[in-house]
C-alpha positions as CSV (number, residue, x, y, z in Angstrom):
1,X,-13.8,-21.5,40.1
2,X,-13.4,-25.4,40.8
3,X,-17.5,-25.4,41.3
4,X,-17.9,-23.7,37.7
5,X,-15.2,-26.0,35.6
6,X,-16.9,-29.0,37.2
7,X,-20.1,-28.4,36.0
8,X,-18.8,-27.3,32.8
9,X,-17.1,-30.8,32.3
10,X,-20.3,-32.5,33.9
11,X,-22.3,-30.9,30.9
12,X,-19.8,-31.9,28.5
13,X,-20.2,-35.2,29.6
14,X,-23.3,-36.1,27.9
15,X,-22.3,-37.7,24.4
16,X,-24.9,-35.2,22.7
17,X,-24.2,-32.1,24.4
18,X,-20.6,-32.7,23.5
19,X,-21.7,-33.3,20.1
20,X,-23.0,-29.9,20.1
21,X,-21.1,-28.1,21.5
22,X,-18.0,-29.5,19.4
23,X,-19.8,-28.3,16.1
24,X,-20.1,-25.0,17.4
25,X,-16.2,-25.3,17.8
26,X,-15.8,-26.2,14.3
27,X,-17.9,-23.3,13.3
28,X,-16.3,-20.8,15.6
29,X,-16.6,-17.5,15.5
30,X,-19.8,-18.3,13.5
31,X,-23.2,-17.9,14.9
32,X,-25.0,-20.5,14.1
33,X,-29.3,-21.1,14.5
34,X,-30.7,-23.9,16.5
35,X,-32.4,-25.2,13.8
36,X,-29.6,-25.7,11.6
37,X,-27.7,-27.4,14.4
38,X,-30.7,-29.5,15.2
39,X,-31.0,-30.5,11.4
40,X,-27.4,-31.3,10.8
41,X,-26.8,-33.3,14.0
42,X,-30.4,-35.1,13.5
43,X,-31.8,-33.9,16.9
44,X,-35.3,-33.2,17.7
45,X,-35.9,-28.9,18.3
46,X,-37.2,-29.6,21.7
47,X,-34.3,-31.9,23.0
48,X,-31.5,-29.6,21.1
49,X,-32.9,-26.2,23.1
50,X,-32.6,-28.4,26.5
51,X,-28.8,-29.1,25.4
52,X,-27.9,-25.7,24.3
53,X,-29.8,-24.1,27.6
54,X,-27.5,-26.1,29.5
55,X,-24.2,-25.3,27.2
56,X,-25.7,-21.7,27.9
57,X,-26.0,-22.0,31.7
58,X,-22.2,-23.6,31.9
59,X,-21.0,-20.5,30.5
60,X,-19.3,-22.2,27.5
61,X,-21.8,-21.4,25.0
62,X,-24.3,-17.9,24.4
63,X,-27.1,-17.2,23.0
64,X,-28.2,-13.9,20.8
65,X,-31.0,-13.4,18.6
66,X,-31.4,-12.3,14.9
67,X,-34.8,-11.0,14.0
68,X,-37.3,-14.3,15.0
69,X,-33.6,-16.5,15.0
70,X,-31.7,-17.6,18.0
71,X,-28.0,-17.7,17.1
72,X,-25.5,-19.9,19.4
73,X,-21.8,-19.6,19.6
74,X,-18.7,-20.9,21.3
75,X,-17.7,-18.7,24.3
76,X,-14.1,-19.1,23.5
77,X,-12.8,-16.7,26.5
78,X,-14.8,-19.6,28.8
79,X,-13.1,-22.7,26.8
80,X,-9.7,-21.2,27.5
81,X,-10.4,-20.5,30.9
82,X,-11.8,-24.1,31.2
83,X,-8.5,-25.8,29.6
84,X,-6.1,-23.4,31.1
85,X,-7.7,-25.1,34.4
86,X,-7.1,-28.4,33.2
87,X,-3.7,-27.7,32.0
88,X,-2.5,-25.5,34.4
89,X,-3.7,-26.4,37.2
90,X,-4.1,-30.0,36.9
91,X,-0.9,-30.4,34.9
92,X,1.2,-28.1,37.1
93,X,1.8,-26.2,34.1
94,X,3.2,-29.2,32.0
95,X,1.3,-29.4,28.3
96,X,3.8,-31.7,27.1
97,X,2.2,-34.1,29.7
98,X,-1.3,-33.4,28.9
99,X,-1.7,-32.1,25.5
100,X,1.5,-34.1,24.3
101,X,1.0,-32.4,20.4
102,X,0.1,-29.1,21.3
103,X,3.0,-26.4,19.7
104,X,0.7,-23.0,21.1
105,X,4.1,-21.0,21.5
106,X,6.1,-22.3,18.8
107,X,7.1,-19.7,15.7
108,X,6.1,-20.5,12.1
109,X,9.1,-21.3,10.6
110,X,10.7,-19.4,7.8
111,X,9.7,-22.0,4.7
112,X,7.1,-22.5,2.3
113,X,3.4,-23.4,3.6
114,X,0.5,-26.2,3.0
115,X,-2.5,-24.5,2.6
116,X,-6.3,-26.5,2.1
117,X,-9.3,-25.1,1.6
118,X,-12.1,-27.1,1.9
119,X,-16.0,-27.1,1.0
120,X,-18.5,-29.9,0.4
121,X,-18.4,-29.7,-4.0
122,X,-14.8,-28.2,-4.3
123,X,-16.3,-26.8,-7.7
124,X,-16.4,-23.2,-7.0
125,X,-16.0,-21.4,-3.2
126,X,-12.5,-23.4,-2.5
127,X,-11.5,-23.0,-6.3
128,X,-11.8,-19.8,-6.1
129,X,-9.9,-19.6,-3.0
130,X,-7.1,-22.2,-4.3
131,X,-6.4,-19.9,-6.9
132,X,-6.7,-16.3,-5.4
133,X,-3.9,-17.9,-3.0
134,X,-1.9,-19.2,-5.4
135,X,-1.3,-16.5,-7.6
136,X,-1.5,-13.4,-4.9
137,X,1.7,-15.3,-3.3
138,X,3.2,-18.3,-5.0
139,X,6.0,-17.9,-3.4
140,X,4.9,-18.3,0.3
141,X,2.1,-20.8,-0.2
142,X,1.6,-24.2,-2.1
143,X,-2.0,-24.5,-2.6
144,X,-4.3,-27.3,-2.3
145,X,-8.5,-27.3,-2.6
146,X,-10.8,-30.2,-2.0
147,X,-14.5,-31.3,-1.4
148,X,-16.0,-33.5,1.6
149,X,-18.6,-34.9,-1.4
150,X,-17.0,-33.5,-4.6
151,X,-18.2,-32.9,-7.7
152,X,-17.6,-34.5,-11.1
153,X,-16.5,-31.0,-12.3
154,X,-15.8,-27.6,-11.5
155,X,-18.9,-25.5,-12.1
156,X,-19.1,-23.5,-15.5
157,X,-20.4,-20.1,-13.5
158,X,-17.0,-20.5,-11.5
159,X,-15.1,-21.5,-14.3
160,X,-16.3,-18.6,-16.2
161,X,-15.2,-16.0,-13.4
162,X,-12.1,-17.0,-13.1
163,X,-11.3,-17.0,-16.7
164,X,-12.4,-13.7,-17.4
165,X,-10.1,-12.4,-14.2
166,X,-7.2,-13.5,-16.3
167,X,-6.8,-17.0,-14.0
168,X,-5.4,-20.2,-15.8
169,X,-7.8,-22.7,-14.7
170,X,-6.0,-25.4,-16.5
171,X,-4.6,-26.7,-13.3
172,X,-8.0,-27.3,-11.8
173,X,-9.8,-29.7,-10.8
174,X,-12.8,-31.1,-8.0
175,X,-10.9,-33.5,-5.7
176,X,-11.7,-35.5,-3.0
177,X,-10.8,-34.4,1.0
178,X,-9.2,-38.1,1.4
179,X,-6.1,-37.5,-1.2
180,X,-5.0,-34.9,1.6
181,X,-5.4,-37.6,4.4
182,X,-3.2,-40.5,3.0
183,X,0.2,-41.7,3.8
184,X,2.7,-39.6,1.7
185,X,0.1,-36.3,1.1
186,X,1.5,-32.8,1.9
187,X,1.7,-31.9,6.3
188,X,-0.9,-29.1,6.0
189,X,0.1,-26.1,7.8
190,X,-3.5,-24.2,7.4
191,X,-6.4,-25.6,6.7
192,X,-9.9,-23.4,6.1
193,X,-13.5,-24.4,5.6
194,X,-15.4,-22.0,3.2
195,X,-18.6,-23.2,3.7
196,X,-20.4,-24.0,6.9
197,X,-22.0,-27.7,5.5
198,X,-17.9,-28.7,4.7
199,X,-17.6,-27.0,8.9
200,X,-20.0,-28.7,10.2
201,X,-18.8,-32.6,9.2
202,X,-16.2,-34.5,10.8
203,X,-13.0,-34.0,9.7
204,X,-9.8,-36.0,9.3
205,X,-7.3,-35.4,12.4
206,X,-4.7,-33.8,10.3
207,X,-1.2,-34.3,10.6
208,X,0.9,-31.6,12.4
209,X,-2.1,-30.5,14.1
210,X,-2.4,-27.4,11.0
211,X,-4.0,-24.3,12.1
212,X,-7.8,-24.1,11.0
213,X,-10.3,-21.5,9.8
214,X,-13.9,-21.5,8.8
215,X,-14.5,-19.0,6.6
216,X,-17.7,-19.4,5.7
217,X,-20.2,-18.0,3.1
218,X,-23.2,-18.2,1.0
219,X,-23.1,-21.4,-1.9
220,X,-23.6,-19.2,-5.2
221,X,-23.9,-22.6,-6.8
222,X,-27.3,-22.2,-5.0
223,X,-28.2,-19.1,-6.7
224,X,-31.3,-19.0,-8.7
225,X,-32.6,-16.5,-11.4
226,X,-31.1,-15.6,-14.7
227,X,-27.4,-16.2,-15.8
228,X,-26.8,-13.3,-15.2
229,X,-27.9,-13.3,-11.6
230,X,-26.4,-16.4,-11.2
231,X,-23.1,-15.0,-12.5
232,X,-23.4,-12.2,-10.3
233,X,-23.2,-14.9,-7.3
234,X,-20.1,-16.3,-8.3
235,X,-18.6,-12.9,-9.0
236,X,-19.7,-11.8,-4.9
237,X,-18.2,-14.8,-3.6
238,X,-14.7,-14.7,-5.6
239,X,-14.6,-10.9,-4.3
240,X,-15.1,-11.7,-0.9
241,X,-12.6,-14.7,-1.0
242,X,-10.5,-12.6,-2.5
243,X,-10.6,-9.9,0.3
244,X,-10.4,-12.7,3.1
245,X,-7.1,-13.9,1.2
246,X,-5.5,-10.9,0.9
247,X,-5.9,-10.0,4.2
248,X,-4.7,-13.7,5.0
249,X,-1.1,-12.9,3.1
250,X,-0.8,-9.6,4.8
251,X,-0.2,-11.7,7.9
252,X,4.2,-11.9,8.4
253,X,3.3,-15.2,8.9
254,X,7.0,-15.9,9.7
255,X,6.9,-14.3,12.6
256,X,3.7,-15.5,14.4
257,X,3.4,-17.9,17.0
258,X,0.8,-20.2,16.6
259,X,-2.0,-18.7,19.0
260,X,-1.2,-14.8,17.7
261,X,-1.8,-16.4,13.8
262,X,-4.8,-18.8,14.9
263,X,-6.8,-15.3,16.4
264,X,-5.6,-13.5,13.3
265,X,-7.4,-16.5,11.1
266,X,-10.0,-16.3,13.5
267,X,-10.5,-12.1,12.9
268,X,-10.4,-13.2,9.1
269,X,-13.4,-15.2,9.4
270,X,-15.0,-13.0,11.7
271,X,-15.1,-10.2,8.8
272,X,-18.4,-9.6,6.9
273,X,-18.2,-10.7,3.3
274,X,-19.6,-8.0,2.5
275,X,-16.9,-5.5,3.6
């Protein structure tokens, strides 16, 4: 076992594999393509195959394919095994030593939760989710949205939607990631990424270590066609925010510890948006 977590660290040791491999972490459980990770970490195709071969032969990443695609993802059961090692084993079972901010056992407690949901425009995906959250449980949640390069103003098409569910979108508005990382801005307690751009930059290290999710999806700001098409894109992504978020308050949060409620996040993101 020794023999395989030292390679695994050796391979993590090269500033770009790292790199790699800690975007896939960020877009776990997605599968992402090569060629998106070579694009979005500005990588050649040839030298990004030799990094995610040897991600591959470590064990901590694996490969599938998807028609003429090849599709990479974290190989979480591998990560944990590699950082039980360290913790473990190396720390004679003492996290507070090594991972001084880690809470994995720790309950939820019984009070009222920061939620953020982030994307790269905030003008529709995390609108939509702000306010599906917000008024399916008020009283559990206080609801925040944001944009890693916002736009000027929430998009009509979204706007549109969620006024003709019956939503007030008075409240709204496209806001930028950083009022959430200042002194004196709400301790998040869950943060989400619904879109895999907004997943794939680098983040603030939030305060209170919040759990995270990436729940990503299709951009129907991208949609193209007639209004009506374009409205139909909108109306697919509320409906499968709005599925994600329901089953997101069906969790007793309360009651949780961290790791159970971080795999049940995980489980939410794993879910076809189409289901």
């Amino acid at each position: 076992m020794i023999e395989e977590i030292t390679d695994q660290l050796a391979i993590l040791g090269h500033p770009q594999r790292i790199t790699v491999f800690r975007m896939l972490m960020r877009r776990f459980p997605d599968t992402v393509p090569a060629g998106e990770l070579a694009s979005e970490l500005d990588i050649k195709p040839s030298t990004m195959s030799n990094y995610l071969s040897a991600l591959q032969r470590s064990g901590l990443v694996t490969q599938e394919r998807s028609g003429t695609s090849l599709l990479y993802s974290v190989n979480m059961t591998k990560v944990q095994r590699m950082l039980d090692f360290l913790v473990v084993d190396c720390c004679r079972g003492r996290p507070d030593i090594c991972m001084p901010f880690t809470q994995g056992n720790e309950d939820m407690t019984d009070r009222k939760f920061n939620v953020l949901f982030l994307c790269v425009g905030n003008s529709a995906r995390s609108i939509f989710a702000e306010t599906l959250l917000r008024e399916l449980a008020d009283d559990r949640f206080t609801v925040f949205s944001a944009g890693t390069q916002p736009a000027s103003e929430l998009n009509p098409f979204a706007v549109q939607v969620l006024q003709d569910k019956g939503h007030d979108t008075s409240v709204l508005r496209s806001k930028h990631m950083s009022e959430f990382a200042t002194e004196g801005a709400p301790e998040m307690d869950f943060v989400f990424t619904v879109c895999n751009q907004a997943a794939n930059e680098e983040c603030p290290a939030w305060e209170g270590q919040p759990i995270s999710g990436h729940w990503g999806m299709e951009d129907p700001v991208k949609a193209t066609g007639t209004d009506a098409e374009k409205s139909l894109a909108f109306q697919n992504a509320y409906g499968a925010l709005k599925r994600r978020i329901e089953a997101f308050t069906s969790l007793p949060v309360e009651s949780l510890d961290r790791i159970a409620l971080q795999s049940a996040v995980d489980d939410i993101g794993r879910t076809s948006v189409g289901d």
